[in-house]
Structures are given as C-alpha cells and as structure tokens.
N, C-alpha and C positions, 0 to 999 in steps of 0.2 A: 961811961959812955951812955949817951943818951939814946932813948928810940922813937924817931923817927913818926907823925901820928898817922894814920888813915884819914881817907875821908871816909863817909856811910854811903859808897856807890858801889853797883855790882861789877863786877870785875870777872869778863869771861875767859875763859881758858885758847890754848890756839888752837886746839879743836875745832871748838865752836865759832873761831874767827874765819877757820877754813870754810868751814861749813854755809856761814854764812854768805862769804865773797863767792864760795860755788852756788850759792843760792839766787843771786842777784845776777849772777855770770847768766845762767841758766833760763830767768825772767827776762835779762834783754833779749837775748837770743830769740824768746819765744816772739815776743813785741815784736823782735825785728822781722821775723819771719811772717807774723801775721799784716805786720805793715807792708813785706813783699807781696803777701796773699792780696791783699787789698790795694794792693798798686796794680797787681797784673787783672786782679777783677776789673777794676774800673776803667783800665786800656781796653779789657775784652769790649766790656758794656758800652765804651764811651766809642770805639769802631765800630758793632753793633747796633749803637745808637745814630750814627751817622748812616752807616751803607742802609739800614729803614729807615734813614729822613729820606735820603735821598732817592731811594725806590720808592714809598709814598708817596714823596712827591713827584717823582717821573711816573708813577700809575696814577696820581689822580691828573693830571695832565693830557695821560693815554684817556683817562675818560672823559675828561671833559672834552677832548679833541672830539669821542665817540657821541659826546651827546652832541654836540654842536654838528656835526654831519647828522644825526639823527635828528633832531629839529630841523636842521637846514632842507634836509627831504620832506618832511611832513610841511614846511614851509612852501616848498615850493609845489606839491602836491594842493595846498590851500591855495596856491596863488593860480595853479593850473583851473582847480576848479572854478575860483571865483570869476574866470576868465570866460569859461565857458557856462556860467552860471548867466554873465552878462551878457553874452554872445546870443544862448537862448530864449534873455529876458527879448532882446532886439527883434531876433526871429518870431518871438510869439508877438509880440506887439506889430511885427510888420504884417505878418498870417491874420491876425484881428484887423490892421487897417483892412489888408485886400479882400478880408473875409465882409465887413462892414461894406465896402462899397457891393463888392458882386450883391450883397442883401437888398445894396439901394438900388443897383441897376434891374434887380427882380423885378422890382416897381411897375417900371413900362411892360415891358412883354407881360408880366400879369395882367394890369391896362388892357391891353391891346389883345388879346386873349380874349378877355371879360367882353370886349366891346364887340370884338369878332364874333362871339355864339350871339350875345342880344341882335346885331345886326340881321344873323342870320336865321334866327328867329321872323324876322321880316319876311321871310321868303313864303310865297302862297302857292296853294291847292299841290299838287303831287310833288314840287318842285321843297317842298320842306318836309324834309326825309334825315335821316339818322346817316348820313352816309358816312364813309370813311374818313372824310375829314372831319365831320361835326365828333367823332370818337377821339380822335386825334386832337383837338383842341379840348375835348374835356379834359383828356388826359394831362393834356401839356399844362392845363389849369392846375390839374391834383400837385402832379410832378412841384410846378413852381413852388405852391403854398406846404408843400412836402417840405420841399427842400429853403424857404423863408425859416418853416420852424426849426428845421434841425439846423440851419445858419444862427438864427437867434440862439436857440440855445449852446451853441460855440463860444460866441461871442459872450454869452452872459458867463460859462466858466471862464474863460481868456479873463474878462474883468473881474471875477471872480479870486482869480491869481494875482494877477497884473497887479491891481490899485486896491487903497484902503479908505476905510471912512472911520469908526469908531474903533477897528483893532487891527494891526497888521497884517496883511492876507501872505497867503503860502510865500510866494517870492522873496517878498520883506522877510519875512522870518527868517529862511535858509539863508538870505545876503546878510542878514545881521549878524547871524550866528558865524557865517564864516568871514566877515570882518572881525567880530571880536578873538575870533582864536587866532588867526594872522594875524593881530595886532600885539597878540599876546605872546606869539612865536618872532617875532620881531623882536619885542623887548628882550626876551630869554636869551635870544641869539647875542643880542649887544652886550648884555649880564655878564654872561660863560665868555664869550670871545672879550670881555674884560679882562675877566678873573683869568682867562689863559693867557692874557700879556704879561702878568704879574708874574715877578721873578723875589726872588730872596731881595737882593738888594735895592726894589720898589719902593718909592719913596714912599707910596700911597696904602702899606701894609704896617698894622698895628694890632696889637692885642686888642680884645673886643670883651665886651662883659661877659655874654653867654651866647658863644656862636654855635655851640652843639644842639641849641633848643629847636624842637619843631612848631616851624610859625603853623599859626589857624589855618585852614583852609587849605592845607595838604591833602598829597594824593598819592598814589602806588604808579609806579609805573604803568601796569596793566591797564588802570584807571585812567591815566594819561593819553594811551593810545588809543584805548577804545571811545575814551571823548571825540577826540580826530574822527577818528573811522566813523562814527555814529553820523557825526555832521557832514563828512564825505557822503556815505550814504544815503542820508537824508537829497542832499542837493542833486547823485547820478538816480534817484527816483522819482523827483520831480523833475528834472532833466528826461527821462525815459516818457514821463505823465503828457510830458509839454510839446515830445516830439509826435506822440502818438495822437495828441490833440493839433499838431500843427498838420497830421497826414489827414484825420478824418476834414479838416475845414478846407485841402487841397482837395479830397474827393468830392466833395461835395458841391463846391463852385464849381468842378465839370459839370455835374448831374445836371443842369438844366437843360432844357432839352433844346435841339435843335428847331431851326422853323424850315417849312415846308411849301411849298407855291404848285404843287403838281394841279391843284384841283382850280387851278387860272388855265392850265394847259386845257384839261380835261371839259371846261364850262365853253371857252371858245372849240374848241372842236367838235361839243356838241352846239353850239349855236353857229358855227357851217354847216352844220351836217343836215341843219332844221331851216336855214336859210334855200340852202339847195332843193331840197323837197317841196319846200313853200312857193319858189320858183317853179318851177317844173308844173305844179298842179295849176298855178297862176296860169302859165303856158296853155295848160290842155284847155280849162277852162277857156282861155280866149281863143286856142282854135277852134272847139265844138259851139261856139255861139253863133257864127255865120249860118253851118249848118243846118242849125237847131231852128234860126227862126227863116231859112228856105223852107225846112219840113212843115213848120207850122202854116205860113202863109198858103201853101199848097194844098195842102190839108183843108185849111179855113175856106179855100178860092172853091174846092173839088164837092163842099158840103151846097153849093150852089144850084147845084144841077138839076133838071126838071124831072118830073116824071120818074118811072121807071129808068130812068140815066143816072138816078141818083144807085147804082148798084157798090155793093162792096168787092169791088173788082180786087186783081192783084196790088193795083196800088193802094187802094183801102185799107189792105191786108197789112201794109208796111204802120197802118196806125198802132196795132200792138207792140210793134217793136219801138216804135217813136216811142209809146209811154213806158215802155220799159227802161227805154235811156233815157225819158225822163225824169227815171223814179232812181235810176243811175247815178245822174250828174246830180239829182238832191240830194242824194248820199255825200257822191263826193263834195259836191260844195258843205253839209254839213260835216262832213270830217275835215276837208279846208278851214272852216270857222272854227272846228278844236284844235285844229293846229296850228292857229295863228294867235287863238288865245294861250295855249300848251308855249307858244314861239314867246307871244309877250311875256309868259310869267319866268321861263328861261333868260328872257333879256333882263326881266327885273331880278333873277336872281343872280348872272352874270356883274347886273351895277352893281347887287350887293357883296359879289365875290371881289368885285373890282375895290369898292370901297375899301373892304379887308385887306385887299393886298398892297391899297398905300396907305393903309393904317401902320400894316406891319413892315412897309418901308420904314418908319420911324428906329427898326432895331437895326437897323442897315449900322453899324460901328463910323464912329468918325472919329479920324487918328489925330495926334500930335505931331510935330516934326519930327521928333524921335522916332516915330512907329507906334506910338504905345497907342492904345484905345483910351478913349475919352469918357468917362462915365457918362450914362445914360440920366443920373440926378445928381445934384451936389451934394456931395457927403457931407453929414452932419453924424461924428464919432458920440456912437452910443457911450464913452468915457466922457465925451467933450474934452479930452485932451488929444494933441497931435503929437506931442514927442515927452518922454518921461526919464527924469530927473534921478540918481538914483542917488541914496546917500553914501558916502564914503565909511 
C-alpha cells in the first residue's frame, strides 16, 4: 500500500477553525453596529441640520423684515425732514423777499423825514424851536436807519444761508446731506425687500465666491444710526437757526415807527388863535382913531387963544391924559407890529408844516385789488434772484 503525499501547507486544527469563524462572526457585528451608530448619527445630524436651515433661515428673514422697518422709519423720518427742510428753505426766502422790500419802502419815510427837519429848519425868529415834533422826527430818523441796518444785516445772513458762490452755504449742505442718505435708504430698502422675496426655490440664487467677506466702507450699526441722527440734527438746528431768524426780521418790519399829524392840528389853532387877537386890536385901533384926532384937533384949535384966555383950564388938564393914551396906543400899535410880524413867521411856519404834511402824504399806502399794499419803491432783491431752484 502506498502513502498518499502532502502538500507543504499549514493545516489548522478545528479549534482554531472555530476560533476564527467566531472571530469574523464577532467583527461583523462590531461593523454592523458601528454602521447602525452612524446611520442614526447622521439622521440625528441630517434633522439637526435641516430644523437650523430652516430656523436660520426664518430668523434671518425675521431680521431682515426688522431692518427693513428700521430703514423704512429712518426713511421716512429723512423724507419728513427733507420736507420741512424745504418748507423752511420757502419760508426764509419768502421772510428775505418781505424783509427786502419793508428795507425798500424805509426809503421814502426816511426821505420824507430828512426833508421834513431841513424844511423846518426854515422856520425864523422864536418860531424855530426844538418842539415835540422836531424830537419826534429826530427820533423817527434814528428809529428808520436803526432799523435799515438791523434789516440789512437779516437780510445779509438769510443770503448768507440761502445762496452760494464759491462753496455751498448752510442750506445746500444740510439738503445735500439728507438727499444723499435718503437716497442711500432707498436703495437699501430695495436690496433687503429683494433679498426678502427670495425663497429656496429662487431662480435668482446661486453659490457666490466669498459672500462672508466684509466689503470696504462698512460700518456698526451704532455708526449707522448715529450718521441719521447727526444729519437729523444738524437740519431741526438749522431749522430752530432759521425760525428764529424768520421771527427777529418779522419784529423788526413792525419797528418802524408810526407818523404823526398832531402838530397841523396844533399850528392851525395856533394861527386862529393869533388871527383873532390881530383882529380885535385891528378893531380897537380903528375905534380910538376918530377919537384921537377930535382930541388933537381941539387941543391944536384951544392953543389959539389970546391973552390971558390962553389958561390951562380943566380942559387943558385932559392934555396929560391925551399924551398918556398917546404913549398907550404907541405901545399898543408897537406890540400890533410884533404881532403881526410874530403872526407872519407863524404863517410861514404853518406853510412849512403844511409842506411836510403833503410831503408825508406820499407814505399814505396804495393797495392792489387784493388789499395788499403796494411798495413804496420797486424791489430790487439784494440776491437778484426771485424764486430758487433747489437740487434734487
């Protein structure tokens, strides 16, 4: 019998066969379990990962809705000011027209003022006196040119603000600046109320290179709103600047002073008063002349007489009193001749009160159909403009 050869391989026992097939039994198991680990990880992660898309993305939603109401207020806060920025610019500019013309109409009554004291300067001997009216037109002169210069210088701030030549004046600035930020909350608005139409299934959404970057010229929120507020505040100060200069140039066109006619009243009631006197002594005077020259002639006829006839009898005796009322009536006639020269320089200063008072008929107002007063000169605007352009 023959035997049978081997090969030269190892040959394990069933021991070790066992051993092994629980060895492998044992490794799947572990795999499989670990592949269970990692199946139920990645449900947890992968629902996880879904309920925070979808809360990110419904909170970033919630904010963008919250900024877009927040611009949208600072927007229309910007649009309220710019409104009332424009509204003021109107009002000062209209305050400058009205203030410009009351400047012009100061003109004449200044005039007429001026001409009134030279006039009355004309007035002779006790009749050119400081009286209450000559105090009263000084004044009314100061008053005018008082109130010309604190008009001018209204007017030079108003244009000051108003208009520009070589750099933007205050207005322009504060309008530019809160054009540029409304213009800039406009666009933001239209950005955010994009991005808040956008949905997952947007055609218009795509992966982007690097949308986590922060672009140049960013800012903090804080930074944000206090830009706003700085340029609100800027505009309710010059707005505050603008009203308080629109009250001083309505005070001030009252200030000019009223006119006054008492002293026409006062010059004719004294030129009756000097008329009747002047009359009256006229009168006496022409009764005591008959008298006068029967005394004299009697007198003359009685110096006649002869002899011892020539005596200074009782009726002689009436010669002292003849010459006393002769020395009487020379009186009175010479106070008659100061009070008809006294009477003439009253009439001449009468014409010259008269002249003043149609002088200063010229400030008599002459209306429009509407009612409104007519300037006393034609305005000629210290800007040389009439209505103003404002940029958008």
């Amino acid at each position: 019998m023959t035997k049978h050869p081997e090969k030269p391989i190892v040959h394990y026992g069933v021991p070790e066969w066992c051993n092994n097939n629980e060895q492998l039994s044992a490794t799947a198991e572990l795999e499989r379990y670990l592949s269970n680990v990692i199946r139920q990880e990645s449900r947890t992660l992968r629902n996880d990962t879904n309920c925070k898309t979808n809360w990110d993305e419904s909170d970033t939603s919630r904010m963008l809705r919250d900024r877009v109401w927040e611009v949208s207020r600072c927007k229309d806060l910007l649009v309220s000011c710019a409104k009332k920025v424009d509204d003021e610019i109107e009002a000062l500019t209209l305050s400058k027209t009205r203030t410009e013309e009351t400047l012009a109409a100061t003109a004449v009554p200044h005039e007429v003022s001026m001409e009134s004291l030279t006039l009355r300067e004309g007035r002779q001997g006790f009749e050119l006196i400081n009286d209450p009216v000559e105090k009263e037109l000084k004044k009314e002169v100061h008053v005018i040119e008082r109130a010309q210069q604190t008009l001018q210088q209204l007017i030079d701030q108003a244009f000051e603000q108003l208009w520009y030549d070589e750099r933007p004046r205050l207005w322009e600035k504060i309008r530019q600046q809160l054009t540029a930020d409304l213009q800039n909350k406009v666009e933001t608005l239209d950005i955010d109320n994009t991005c808040l139409e956008l949905t997952i299934t947007s055609s218009q959404i795509s992966l982007k290179p690097d949308p986590t970057r922060i672009p140049a010229g960013s800012c903090t929120p804080h930074e944000w709103i206090q830009f706003t507020q700085l340029n609100l505040a800027r505009a309710r100060e010059a707005m505050e600047m603008s009203e308080q200069m629109r009250e001083d140039m309505s005070l001030t066109r009252v200030s000019v002073p009223p006119r006054d006619e008492r002293r026409r009243a006062q010059h004719n009631e004294a030129h009756c008063t000097w008329f009747t006197i002047l009359f009256k002594l006229d009168a006496d005077l022409k009764a005591k002349t008959a008298p006068l020259k029967l005394a004299h002639t009697r007198l003359e006829n009685r110096t006649c007489r002869p002899g011892m006839d020539l005596c200074r009898d009782e009726v002689d005796v009436e010669r002292i009193s003849i010459n006393k009322s002769l020395h009487s009536l020379q009186r009175l006639k010479l106070h008659h001749n100061q009070m008809k020269q006294d009477h003439a320089r009253k009439r001449g200063a009468l014409a010259l009160e008269e002249r003043c008072i149609n002088i200063r008929n010229r400030l008599i107002p002459i209306l429009y159909s509407d009612g409104t007063p007519v300037p006393l000169l034609l305005l000629t605007s210290s800007s040389g403009r009439s209505t103003r352009h404002l940029e958008a």
